[in-house]
N, C-alpha and C positions, 0 to 999 in steps of 0.2 A: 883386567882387560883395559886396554886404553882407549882414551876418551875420543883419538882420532881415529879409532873402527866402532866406534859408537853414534859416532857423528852422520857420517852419511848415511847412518839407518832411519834417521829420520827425517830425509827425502823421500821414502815411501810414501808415507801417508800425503806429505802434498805433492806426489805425482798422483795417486789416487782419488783425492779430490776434486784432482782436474781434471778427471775421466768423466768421474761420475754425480757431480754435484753441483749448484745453482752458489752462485755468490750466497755467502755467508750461510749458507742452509750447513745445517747441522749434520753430521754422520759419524757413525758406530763405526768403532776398528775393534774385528777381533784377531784377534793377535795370538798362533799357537807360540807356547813359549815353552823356553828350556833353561839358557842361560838370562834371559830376560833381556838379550839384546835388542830385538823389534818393539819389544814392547816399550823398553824403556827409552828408544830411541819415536817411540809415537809420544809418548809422556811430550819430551822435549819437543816434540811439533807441535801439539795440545798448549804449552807454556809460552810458547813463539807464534801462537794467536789463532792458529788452524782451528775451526772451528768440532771439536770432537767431543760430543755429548757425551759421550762412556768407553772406555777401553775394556775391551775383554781379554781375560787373561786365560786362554784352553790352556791344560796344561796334560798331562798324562797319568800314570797311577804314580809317578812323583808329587806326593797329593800338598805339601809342605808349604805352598805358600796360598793356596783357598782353603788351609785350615786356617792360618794365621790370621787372613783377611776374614776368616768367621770366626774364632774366639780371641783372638791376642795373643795367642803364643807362638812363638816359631820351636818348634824343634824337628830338626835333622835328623834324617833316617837313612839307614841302606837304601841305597839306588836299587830301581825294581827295573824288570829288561821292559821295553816295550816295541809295539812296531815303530811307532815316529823318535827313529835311534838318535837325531841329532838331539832330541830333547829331555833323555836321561840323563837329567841332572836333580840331584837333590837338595844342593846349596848356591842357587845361580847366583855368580860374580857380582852381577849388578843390580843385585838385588838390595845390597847396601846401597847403592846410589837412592835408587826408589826410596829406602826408607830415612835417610839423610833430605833428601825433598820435602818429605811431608814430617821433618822435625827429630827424626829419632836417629838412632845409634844403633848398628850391631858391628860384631866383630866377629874374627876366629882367634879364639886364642891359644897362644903359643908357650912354649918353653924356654929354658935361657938359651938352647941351642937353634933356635928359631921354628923347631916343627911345630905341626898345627896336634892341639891337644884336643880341645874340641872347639866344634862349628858353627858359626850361627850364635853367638853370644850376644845378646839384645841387654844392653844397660840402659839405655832410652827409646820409650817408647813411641811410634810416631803417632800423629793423631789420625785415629781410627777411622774416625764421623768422617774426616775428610776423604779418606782413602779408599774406603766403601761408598761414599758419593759418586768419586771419579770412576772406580773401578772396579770391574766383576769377575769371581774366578769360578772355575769348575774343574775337578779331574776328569776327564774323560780314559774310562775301562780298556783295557785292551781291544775287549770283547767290541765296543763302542764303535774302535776306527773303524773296524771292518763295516758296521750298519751304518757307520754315517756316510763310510765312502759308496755304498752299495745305493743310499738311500739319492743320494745327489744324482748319482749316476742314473737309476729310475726315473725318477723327477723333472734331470735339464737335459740328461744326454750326456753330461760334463765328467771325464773324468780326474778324481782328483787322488793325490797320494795320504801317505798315512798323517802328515805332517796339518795337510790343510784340510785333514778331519778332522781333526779335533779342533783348528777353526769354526767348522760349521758346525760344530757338536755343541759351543759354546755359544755361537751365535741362535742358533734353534734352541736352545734350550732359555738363553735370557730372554727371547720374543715369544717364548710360550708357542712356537710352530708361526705363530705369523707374522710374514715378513714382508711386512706395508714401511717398515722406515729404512730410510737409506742407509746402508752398510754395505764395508768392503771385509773381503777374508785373505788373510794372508797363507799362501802356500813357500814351502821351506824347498823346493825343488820340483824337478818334472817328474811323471810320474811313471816314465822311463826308467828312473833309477830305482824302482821299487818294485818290478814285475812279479813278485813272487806274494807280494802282500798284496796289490791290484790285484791279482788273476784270483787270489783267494776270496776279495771281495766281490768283485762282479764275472768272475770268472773268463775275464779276456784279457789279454795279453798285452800292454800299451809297447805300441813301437818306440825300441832305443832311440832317442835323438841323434843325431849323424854324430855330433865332437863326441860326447860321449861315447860312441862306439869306435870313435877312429881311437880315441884314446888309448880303450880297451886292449887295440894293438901294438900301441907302442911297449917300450921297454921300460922298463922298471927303473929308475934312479934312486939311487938312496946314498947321500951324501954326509958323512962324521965329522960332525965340527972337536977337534982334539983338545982347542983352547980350554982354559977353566973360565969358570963365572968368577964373576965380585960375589964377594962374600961380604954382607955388609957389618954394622956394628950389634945389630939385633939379631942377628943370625940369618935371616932371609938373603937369598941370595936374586939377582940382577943379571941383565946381557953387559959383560965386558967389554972391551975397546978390541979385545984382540977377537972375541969372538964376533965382534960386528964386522971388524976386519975382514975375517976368513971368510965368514959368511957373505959377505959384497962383492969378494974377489971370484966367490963359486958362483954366482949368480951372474956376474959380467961375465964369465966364462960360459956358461949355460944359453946368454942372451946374444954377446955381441959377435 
């Protein structure tokens, strides 16, 4: 993933703190994660001085990295379905960056023809003490989304989707139910776009957002870039010059 859609992710958290928090007062982010984009984009607002006493990491029944963050080991498994679908993942991308930060190494390693052999190769370890300090994970059940989205909604009035349940599921669970310290939750979408996992949780029907529904109408585009990729020396392959090409020329066509 590259590091310039990694970057503006962590303008969240300091637009967040300028909602809801006092010069230098401290605040919890809990962060539902998949690929470990948000999260690891609060990392780097945490490193650039924002004051953020602990990241939480909710994650889903992809349980792979709040094992690791509680024994030391990472290993990769079959991806499990869940409701919060943007977050099935069970080798998030930048999850090497995270462990590259606090000192260590992992890899995928590959063949001489470049495929990936197997995932998650850790040959240095990062320091633990540190990483457990700054940061806390939990899987949250399938079963889970639904009561935490069910339980919010009881509680504030507030409806939320399956994504930023398991935010709250993380955040209620590291405060032991009490939520006297200032904390924000991040949610991955409107909960518009999940009608069928909302209605199943609190049993009401959230209204589509308007672009989303106008969307709904339009027409289907699906466009075939022909070009080949670079194929590099280690077999991994890359976006080409012709394929950047074609692809700029469909998109000026699309835009202008």
């Amino acid at each position: 993933i590259s590091l310039g859609r990694l970057l503006p992710q962590a303008v969240y958290p300091f637009f967040a703190y300028s909602r809801v928090a006092s010069f230098d007062e401290p605040m919890i982010a809990s962060v539902p994660s998949g690929n470990f984009g948000d999260m690891m984009g609060t990392v780097l607002a945490r490193e650039m001085g924002l004051p953020i006493s602990k990241i939480l990491c909710g994650v889903n029944e992809n349980d792979e990295f709040p094992v690791f963050l509680k024994t030391g080991r990472y290993i990769v498994k079959p991806s499990r379905k869940s409701p919060s679908s943007a977050m099935i993942v069970s080798n998030p991308s930048n999850f090497a960056r995270l462990v590259d930060l606090y000192g260590g190494h992992v890899y995928d390693r590959r063949d001489t023809e470049g495929k990936v052999v197997q995932e998650g190769v850790m040959d240095i370890l990062p320091d633990m003490s540190a990483m457990r300090r700054d940061l806390y994970s939990i899987p949250v059940s399938n079963k889970d989304h639904y009561s935490a989205m069910k339980e919010v909604f009881d509680r504030y009035g507030v409806v939320i989707e399956p994504h930023g349940a398991v935010g709250w599921k993380a955040l209620d669970t590291y405060l032991g139910g009490s939520h006297e310290k200032l904390a924000v939750i991040y949610e991955t979408a409107d909960p518009g776009k999940f009608p069928d996992d909302v209605n199943k949780a609190i049993g009401l029907t959230p209204e589509v957002p308007e672009r989303i529904a106008k969307q709904s109408k339009l027409n289907e585009r699906i466009y075939k870039i022909d070009n080949p990729p670079l194929f590099r020396p280690d077999g991994s392959m890359a976006l080409s010059d012709l394929q950047y090409y074609h692809t700029k020329s469909i998109i000026k066509d699309i835009f202008c």
